[in-house]
C-alpha positions in Angstrom: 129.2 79.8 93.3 128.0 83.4 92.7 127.9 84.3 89.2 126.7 87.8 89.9 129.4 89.7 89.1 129.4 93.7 88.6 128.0 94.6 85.4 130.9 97.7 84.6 128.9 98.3 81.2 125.9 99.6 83.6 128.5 102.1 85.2 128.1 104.6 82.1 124.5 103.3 81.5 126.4 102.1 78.2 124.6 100.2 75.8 127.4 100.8 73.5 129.6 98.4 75.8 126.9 96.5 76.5 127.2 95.6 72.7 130.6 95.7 72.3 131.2 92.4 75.3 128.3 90.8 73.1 130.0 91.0 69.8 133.3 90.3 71.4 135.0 87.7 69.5 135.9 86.0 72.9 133.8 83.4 72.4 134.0 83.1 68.6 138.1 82.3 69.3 137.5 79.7 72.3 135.3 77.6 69.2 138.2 77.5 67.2 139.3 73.9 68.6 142.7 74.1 66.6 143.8 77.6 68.0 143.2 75.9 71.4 144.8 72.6 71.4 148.1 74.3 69.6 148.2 77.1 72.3 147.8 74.2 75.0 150.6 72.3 73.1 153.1 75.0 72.8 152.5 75.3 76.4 152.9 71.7 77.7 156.6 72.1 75.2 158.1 75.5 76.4 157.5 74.6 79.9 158.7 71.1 80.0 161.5 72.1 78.0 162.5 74.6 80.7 162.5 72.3 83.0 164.3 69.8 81.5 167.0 72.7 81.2 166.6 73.3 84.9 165.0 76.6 84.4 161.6 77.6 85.7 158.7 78.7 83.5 157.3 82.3 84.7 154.2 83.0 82.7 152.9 86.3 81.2 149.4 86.2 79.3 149.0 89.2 77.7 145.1 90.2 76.8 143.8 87.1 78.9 140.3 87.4 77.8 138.9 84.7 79.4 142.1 83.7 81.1 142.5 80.1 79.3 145.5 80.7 78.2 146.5 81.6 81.5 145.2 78.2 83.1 146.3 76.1 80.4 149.9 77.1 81.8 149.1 76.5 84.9 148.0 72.9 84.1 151.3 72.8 81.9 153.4 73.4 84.9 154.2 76.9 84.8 156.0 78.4 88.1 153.9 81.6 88.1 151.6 82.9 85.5 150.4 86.5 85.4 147.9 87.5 83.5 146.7 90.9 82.0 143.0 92.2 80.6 142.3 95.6 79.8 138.9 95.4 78.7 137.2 95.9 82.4 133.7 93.7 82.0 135.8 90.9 80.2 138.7 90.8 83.1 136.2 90.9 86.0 134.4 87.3 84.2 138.0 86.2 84.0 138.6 86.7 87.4 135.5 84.6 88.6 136.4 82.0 85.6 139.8 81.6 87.2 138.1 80.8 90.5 135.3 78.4 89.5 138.4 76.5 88.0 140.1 76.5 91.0 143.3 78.7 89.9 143.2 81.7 92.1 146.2 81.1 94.2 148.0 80.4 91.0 147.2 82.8 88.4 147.5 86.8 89.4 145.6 88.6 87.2 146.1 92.6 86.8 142.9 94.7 85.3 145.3 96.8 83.1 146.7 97.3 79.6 150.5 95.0 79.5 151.7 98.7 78.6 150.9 100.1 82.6 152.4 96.9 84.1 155.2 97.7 86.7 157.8 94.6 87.5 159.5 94.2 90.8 158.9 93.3 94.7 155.2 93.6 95.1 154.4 95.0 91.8 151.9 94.0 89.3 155.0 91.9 88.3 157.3 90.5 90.8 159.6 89.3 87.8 160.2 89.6 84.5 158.8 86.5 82.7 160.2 84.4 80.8 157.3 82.9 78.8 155.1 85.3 77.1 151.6 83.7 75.4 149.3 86.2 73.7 147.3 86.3 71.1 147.3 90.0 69.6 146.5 88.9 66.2 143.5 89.8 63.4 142.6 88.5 59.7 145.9 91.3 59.3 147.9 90.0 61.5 149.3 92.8 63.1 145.9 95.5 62.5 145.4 95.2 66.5 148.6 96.4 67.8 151.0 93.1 68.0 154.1 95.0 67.0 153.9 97.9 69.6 152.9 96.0 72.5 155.4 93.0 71.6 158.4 95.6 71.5 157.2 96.9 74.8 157.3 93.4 76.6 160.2 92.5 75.3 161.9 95.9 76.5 159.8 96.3 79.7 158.5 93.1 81.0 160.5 90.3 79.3 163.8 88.9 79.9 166.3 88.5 77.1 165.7 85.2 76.3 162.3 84.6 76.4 160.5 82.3 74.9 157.1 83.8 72.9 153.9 81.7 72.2 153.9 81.9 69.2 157.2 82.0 68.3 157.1 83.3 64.4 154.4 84.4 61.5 154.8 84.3 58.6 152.3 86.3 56.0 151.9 84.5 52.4 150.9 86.5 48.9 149.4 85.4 46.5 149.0 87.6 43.1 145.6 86.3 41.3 143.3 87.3 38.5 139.9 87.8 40.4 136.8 89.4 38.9 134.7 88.9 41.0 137.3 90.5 43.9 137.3 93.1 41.7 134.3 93.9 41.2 133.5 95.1 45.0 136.4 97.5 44.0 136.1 98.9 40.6 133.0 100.4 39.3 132.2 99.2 35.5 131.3 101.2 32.8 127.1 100.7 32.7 125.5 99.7 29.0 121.6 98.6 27.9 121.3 95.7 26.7 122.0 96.4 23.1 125.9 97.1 24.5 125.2 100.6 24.2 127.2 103.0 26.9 125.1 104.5 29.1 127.2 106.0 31.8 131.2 106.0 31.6 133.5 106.0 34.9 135.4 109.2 35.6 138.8 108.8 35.4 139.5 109.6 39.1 137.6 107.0 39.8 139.2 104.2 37.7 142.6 105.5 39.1 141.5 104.9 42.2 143.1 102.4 44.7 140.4 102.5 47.2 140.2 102.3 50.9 143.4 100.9 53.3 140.9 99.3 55.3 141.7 95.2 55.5 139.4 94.0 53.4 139.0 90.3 55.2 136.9 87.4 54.1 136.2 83.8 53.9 138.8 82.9 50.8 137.5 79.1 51.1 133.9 80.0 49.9 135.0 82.1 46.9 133.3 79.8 44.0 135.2 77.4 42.0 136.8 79.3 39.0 136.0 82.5 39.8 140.1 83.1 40.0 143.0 82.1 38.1 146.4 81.9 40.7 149.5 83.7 38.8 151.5 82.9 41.1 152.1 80.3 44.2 151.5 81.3 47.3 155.3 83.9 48.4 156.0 84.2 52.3 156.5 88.1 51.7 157.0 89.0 55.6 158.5 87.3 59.0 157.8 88.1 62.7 160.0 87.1 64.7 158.2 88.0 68.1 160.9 87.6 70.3 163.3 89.6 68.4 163.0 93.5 69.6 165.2 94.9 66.7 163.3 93.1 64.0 160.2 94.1 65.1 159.7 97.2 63.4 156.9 99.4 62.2 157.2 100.0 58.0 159.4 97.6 55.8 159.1 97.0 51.9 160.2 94.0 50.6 160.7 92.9 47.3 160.2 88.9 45.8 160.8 87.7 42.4 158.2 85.6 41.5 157.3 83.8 37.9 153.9 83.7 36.5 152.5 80.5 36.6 149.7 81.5 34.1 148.9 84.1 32.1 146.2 86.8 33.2 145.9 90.4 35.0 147.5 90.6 38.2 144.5 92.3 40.1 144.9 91.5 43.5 146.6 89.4 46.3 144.7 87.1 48.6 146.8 87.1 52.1 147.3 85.2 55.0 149.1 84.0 57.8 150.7 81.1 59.9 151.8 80.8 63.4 154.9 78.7 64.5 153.8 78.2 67.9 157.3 77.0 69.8 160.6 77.8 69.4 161.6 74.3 67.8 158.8 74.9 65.4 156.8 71.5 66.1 153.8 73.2 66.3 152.3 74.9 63.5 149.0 76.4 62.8 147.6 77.9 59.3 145.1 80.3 58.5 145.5 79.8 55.1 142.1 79.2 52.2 142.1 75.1 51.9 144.2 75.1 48.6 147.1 76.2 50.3 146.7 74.8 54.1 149.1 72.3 54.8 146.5 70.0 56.4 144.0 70.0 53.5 144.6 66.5 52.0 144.5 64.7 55.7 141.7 66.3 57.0 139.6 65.8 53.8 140.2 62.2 53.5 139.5 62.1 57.4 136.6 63.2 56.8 135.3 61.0 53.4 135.9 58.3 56.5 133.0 59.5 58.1 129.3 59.5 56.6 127.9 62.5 56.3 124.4 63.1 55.1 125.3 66.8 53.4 127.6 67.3 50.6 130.9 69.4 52.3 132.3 71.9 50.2 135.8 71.8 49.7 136.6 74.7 51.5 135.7 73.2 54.7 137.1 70.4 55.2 140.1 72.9 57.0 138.9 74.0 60.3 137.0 77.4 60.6 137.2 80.4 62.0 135.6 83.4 61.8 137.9 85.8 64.1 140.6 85.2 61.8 139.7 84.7 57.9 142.3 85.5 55.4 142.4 89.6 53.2 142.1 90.5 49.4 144.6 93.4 48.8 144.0 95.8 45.5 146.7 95.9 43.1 147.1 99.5 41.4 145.0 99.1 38.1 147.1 98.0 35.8 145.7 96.8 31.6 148.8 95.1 30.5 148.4 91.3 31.4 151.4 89.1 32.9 152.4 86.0 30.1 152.8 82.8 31.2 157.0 82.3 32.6 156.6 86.2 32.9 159.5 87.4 35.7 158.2 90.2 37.6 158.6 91.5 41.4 156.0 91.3 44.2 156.2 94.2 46.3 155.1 94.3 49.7 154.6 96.9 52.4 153.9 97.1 56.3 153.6 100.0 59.2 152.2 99.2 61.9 148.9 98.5 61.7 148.7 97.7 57.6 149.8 95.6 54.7 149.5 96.7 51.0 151.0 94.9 47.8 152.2 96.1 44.2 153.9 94.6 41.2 156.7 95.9 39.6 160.7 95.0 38.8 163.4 95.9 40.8 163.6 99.2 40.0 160.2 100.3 40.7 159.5 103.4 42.9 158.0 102.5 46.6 154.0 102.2 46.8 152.4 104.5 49.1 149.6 102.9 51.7 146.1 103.2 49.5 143.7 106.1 50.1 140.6 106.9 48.4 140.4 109.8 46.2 137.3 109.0 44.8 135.0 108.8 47.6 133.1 105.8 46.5 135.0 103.8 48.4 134.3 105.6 51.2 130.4 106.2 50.3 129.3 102.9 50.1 130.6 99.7 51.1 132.2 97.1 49.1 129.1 94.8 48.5 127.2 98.1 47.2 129.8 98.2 44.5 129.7 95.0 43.6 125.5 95.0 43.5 126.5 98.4 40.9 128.5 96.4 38.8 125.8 93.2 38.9 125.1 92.9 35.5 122.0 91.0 36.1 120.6 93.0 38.2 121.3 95.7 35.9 119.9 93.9 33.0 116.9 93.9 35.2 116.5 97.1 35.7 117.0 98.8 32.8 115.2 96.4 30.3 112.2 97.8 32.5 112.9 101.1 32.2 112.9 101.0 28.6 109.3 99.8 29.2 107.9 102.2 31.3 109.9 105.4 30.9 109.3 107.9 27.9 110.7 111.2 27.0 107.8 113.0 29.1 108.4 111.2 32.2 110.0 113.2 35.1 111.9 110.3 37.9 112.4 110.7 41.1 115.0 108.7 42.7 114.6 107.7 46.5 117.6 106.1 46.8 121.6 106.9 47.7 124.4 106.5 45.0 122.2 105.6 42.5 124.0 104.9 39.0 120.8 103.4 37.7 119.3 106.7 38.2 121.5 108.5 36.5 120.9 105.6 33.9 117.7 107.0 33.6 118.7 110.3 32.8 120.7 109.0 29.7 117.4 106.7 28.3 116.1 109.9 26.9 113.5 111.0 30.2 112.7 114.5 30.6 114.3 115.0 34.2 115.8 113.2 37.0 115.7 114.3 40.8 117.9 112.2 42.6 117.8 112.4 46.7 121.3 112.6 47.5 121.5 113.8 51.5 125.4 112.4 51.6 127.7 115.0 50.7 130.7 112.8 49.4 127.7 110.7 47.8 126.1 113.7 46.5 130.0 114.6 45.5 130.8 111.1 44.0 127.5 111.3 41.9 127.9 114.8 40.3 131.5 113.6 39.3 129.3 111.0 37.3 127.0 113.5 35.8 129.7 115.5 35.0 132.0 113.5 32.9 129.1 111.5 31.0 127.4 115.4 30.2 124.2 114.4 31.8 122.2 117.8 31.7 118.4 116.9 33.0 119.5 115.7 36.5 118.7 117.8 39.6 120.1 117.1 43.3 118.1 117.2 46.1 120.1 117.0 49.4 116.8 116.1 51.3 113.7 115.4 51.0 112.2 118.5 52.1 114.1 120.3 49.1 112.0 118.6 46.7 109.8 122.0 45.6 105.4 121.7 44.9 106.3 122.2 41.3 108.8 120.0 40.9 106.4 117.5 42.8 103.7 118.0 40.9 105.9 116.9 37.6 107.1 114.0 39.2 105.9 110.8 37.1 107.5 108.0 38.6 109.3 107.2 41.7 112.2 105.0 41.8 114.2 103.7 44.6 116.8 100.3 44.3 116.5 100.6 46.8 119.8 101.4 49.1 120.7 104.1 51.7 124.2 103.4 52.9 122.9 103.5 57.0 121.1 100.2 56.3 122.6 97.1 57.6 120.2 94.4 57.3 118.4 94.2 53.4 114.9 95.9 54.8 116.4 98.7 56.7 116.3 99.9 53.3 112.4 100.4 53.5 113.4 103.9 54.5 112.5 104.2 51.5 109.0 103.3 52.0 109.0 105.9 54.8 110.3 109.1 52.3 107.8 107.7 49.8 104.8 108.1 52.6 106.3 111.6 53.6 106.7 113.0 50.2 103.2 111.2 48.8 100.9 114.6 49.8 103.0 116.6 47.1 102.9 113.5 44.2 100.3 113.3 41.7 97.6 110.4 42.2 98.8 108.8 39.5 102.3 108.6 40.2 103.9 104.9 39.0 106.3 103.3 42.1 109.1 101.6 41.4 109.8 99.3 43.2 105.6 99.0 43.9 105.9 95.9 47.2 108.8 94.0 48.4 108.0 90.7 50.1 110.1 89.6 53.4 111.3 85.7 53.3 112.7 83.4 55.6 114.8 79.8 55.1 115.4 77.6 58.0 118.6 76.2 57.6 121.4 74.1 59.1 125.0 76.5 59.0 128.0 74.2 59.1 129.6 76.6 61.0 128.3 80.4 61.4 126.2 79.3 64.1 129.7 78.6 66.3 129.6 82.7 67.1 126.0 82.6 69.1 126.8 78.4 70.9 127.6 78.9 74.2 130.9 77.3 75.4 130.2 75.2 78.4 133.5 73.9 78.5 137.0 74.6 76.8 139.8 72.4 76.8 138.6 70.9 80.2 137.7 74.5 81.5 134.6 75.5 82.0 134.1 78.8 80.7 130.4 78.6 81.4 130.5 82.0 83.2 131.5 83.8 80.2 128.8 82.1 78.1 126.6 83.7 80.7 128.2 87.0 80.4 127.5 87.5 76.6 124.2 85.8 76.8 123.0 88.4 79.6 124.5 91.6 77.5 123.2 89.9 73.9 119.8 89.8 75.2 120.3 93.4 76.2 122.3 94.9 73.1 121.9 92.4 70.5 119.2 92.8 68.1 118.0 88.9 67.3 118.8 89.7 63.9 122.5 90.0 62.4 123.5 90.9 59.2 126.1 88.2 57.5 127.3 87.8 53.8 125.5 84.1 54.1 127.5 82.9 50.5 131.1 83.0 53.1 129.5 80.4 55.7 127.5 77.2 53.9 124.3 76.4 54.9 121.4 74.1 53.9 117.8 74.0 53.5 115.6 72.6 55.9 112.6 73.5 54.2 111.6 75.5 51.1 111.7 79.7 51.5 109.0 81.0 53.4 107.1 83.7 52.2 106.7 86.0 55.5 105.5 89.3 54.4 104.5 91.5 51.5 104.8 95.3 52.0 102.9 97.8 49.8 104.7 101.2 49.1 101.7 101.9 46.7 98.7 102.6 49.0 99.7 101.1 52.7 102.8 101.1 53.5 101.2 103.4 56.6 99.4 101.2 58.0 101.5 98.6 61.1 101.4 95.2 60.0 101.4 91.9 61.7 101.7 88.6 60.3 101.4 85.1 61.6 102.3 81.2 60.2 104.0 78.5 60.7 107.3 76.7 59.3 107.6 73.3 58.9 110.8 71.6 59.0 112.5 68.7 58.1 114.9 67.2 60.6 114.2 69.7 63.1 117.4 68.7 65.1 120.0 70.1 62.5 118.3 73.5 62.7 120.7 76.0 63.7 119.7 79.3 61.8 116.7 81.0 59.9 117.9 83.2 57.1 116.0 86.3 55.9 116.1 88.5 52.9 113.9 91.1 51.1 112.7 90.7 47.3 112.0 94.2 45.6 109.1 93.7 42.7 109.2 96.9 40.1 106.0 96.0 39.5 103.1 94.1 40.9 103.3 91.2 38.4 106.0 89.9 40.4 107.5 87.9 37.7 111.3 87.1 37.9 112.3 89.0 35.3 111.3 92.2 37.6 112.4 91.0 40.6 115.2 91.9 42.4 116.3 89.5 45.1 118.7 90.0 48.3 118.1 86.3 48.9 119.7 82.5 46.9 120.5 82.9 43.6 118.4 80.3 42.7 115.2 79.7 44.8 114.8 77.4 47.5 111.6 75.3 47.3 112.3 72.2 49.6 115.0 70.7 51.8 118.3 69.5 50.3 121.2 68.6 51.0 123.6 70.4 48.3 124.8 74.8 50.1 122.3 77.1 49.4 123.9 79.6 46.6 123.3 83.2 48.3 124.2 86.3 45.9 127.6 87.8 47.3 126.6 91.5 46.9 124.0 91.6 49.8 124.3 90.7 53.5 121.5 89.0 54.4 119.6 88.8 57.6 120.3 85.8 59.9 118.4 85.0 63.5 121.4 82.2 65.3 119.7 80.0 67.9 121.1 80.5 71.1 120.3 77.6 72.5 120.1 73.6 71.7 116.6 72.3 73.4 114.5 70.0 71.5 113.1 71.7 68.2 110.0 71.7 66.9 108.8 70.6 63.4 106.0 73.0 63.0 107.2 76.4 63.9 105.1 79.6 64.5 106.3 82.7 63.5 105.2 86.6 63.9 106.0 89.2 62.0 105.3 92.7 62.5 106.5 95.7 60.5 106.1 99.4 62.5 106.3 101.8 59.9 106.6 105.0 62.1 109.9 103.8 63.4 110.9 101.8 60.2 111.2 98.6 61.5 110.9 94.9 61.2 110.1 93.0 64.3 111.1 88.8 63.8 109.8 86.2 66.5 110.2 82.5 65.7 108.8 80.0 68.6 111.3 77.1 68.1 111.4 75.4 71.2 109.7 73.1 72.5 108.5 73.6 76.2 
């Protein structure tokens, strides 16, 4: 059939919607094999059930997507289904998925929002339903919308005793001691290595309770003992989505819980479950493999098999990506809960947010968080935690102490910068940090401020920086980070306001950091790659007209490059790190660059990925101990079959192979880095032809 569809994101010209149907998590949640099969069985239950009552089963999918839902209750028997899709591009490939399934005739599908349906005679609607399936759910549960658009089904386009797929959530608490959770969220007071203070956190900012946004990541993959649980895991909220009245926008709710062990309550790790149908044989879990209900089966399932990798405990649960589970901030609190301690869990909802306290009975209500800080607005929570990495710290200042005097005047080409500031307190003669971001520029003069730091100077571009302040200017120093980048060498902006500013410097200028060098790691992901792997068929549907949907608009929209915090999805070496490309900022960081070489891997057929990362060196020995490394936390020299350990303060670069022809064992690559437009161009010839 004719898979040429209209393209609605060329109606605007819109390469913004031509990204946004790439990205869409469409196909990411018709991977998640679990999701599917427990939506199909809910369906095959409410329907036959119906029937068996002598009732018929009148369908309404609500955000179809790719309309499986919709056809799985078909194939379940349903009487009528109609379904709903909003998102134009995404209902038009539903439409033709429908028909190459042969459903047309028995699925009417409407190209609005559920909230613009009419019901009656002719109508989008000709009847209420009596069966609602949807899936209106993120990592929050209800951060997309769920509880307006249920109460507006069951009020508009329901009838009263409707049965809802799912039936019930439930969202689960659990109060931990985390610091390494913590440390994307508070900054830390900064000493040399002698223990000495060097820069002290405003008071403001250790007050602060950060940002409402969720905060949602892969709890599985947190490393062993880096949290001590005080508590079990609480079911602090129910939904009962067939319930109108219960389905309201803000509630606080208070649970008693007893500390388990003893320790600082400093955040809660959340998530959710999903009875599927209303006699609650169906159940499915989004919660981290210590608490999933499935955990021991699945894990001894698996030991049955042999498996040529070590599998880390965290994924023997199935995976998802479109829902992962949420860390929540407690309010900073420095009196620790004793073992057998009684104290109440606090926990708050409106409609689109959760947030958490501690307290007893009697404490006042907890507002939802805001920052007042503006560093948690500034920069992102992985830029935190990489200001609060001790070893990178460690790094950097033991060389500082080497190379800095009291004569030297620094200027620092990077944003946020504590470790310029830093700088400023080792005794140098001036500081001029580059500080374009007003709230940055705001956050960092709250720093100067209360640590009395009097030879810094802001410069809120480049172009501010004056001849004779150039002309002092003994060393350059960037981390660098600018809080646009999103993969680790869009921070060779840096290189660019280096080149720019370079006429006004002195000759003999020092550079820190002088070169970074580009790597790359082919690797086998147990699971990221599911995102980019086209569908084919789902369930016994083919969906293959979607696959070529987001293949046709990632090719368009989609650089082949993605930025992903690597240490939340396991992956292992094929091969030993690759060294692609070294960049000069001393003397050519001008000139365009092209590289060329080959990979060679081992057991080309597992390769699924090819990881890349940026080292900065301070200096041009490129020893460890001044290296700074967005890359594994230990280096990668061969293949092996133990997860790569990535550091969990950078997102590193990751190019996902599309496709699974036959690989090759020796493969070329091209590099070529354009600095005029600041970029880093990837190609990797993996196929064989």
């Amino acid at each position: 059939m004719d898979d040429n569809f209209q393209d609605s994101a060329s109606d605007d010209g819109g390469f913004d919607l031509q990204q946004e149907i790439a990205r869409s998590a469409f196909a990411d949640m018709c991977h998640d094999w679990e999701r599917n099969q427990k939506y199909d069985r809910a369906l095959q239950l409410t329907i036959s059930r119906l029937h068996a009552a002598g009732q018929q089963a009148h369908v309404l999918d609500i955000g179809t997507g790719s309309g499986l839902l919709s056809m799985m209750a078909v194939r379940a028997g349903a009487d009528s289904v109609v379904a709903c899709e909003a998102f134009r591009p995404m209902a038009e490939c539903a439409e033709k998925i429908i028909e190459a399934n042969g459903m047309q005739e028995r699925i009417r599908l409407v190209k609005k929002r559920s909230t613009q349906l009419s019901v009656g005679p002719g109508q989008d609607m000709d009847r209420r339903a009596n069966v609602l399936v949807t899936e209106l759910f993120d990592t929050e549960l209800i951060g997309e919308g769920a509880l307006g658009t249920y109460r507006h089904a069951l009020q508009h386009l329901l009838t009263d005793d409707v049965l809802t797929i799912p039936h019930q959530a439930t969202v689960y608490g659990q109060v931990v001691e985390c610091p390494l959770a913590l440390s994307w969220q508070q900054l830390k007071t900064l000493s040399n290595a002698d223990g000495d203070i060097l820069l002290r956190v405003p008071p403001e900012v250790v007050a602060c309770r950060g940002s409402s946004a969720v905060f949602d990541i892969q709890l599985s993959q947190l490393p062993v003992g880096s949290f001590n649980a005080l508590t079990d895991p609480v079911p602090v909220f129910k939904f009962n989505w067939s319930k109108h009245d219960l389905l309201v926008n803000n509630r606080n709710e208070k649970h008693n819980c007893q500390a388990r062990t003893s320790g600082f309550p400093q955040v809660v790790f959340m998530w959710w479950d999903l009875v599927m149908d209303s006699e609650g044989d169906v159940l499915l879990s989004c919660a981290p493999y210590w608490a999933h209900p499935d955990h021991a089966i699945l894990k001894q399932k698996q030991a049955e098999h042999t498996i040529k990798h070590r599998t880390p405990e965290g994924n023997f649960i199935p995976w998802r990506d479109h829902w992962m589970q949420a860390v929540y901030f407690l309010p900073p609190t420095k009196k620790p809960l004793e073992r057998g301690h009684q104290f109440v869990l606090q926990a708050y909802h409106d409609e689109y947010s959760l947030w958490f306290g501690i307290g007893d009975q009697m404490s006042n209500p907890l507002s939802s968080p805001h920052c007042i800080c503006g560093w948690h607005i500034a920069q992102s929570r992985s830029r935190i935690g990489q200001l609060n990495d001790s070893l990178r710290n460690k790094r950097y200042l033991n060389y500082f102490e080497r190379v800095f005097s009291g004569d030297s005047v620094v200027l620092v080409l990077s944003e946020g910068s504590l470790l310029g500031l830093a700088a400023a307190r080792m005794g140098v003669k001036q500081v001029l940090l580059y500080e374009p971001n007003a709230i940055s520029r705001r956050c960092m003069e709250a720093f100067v401020e209360h640590n009395s730091v009097p030879n810094v100077r802001f410069l809120s571009s480049a172009d501010a920086l004056e001849p004779d302040q150039a002309t002092s200017v003994t060393h350059v120093f960037a981390e660098p980070h600018f809080p646009s980048a999103i993969l680790p060498w869009d921070n060779l902006h840096y290189g660019d306001l280096l080149k720019n500013l370079r006429p006004m410097l002195p000759t003999t200028v020092t550079v820190i950091p002088s070169s970074g060098t580009l790597y790359a790691l082919p690797v086998e992901f147990l699971d990221l790659h599911k995102i980019n792997t086209p569908l084919g068929t789902c369930e016994g549907f083919d969906l293959s007209l979607m696959d070529r949907l987001i293949e046709r608009h990632s090719t368009y929209a989609d650089s082949p490059i993605e930025a992903q915090p690597l240490w939340e999805y396991p992956s292992y070496s094929l091969a030993g790190a690759i060294r692609l490309m070294e960049i000069d900022f001393v003397s050519d960081f001008e000139q365009s660059k092209i590289v060329h070489g080959e990979m060679c891997v081992s057991e080309p057929e597992r390769l699924n990925g090819i990881a890349i990362w940026i080292d900065w060196h301070l200096d041009g020995s490129h020893s460890p101990k001044t290296t700074i490394s967005s890359g594994p936390l230990v280096p990668v020299e061969e293949a092996s079959d133990e997860p790569i350990r990535w550091n969990a303060n950078w997102r590193q670069g990751v190019h996902l192979l599309r496709k699974q022809p036959n690989r090759k064992e020796i493969i070329p690559w091209t590099v070529k880095l354009n600095p005029v437009l600041n970029n880093v161009y990837f190609q990797f010839d993996y196929e064989d032809q």
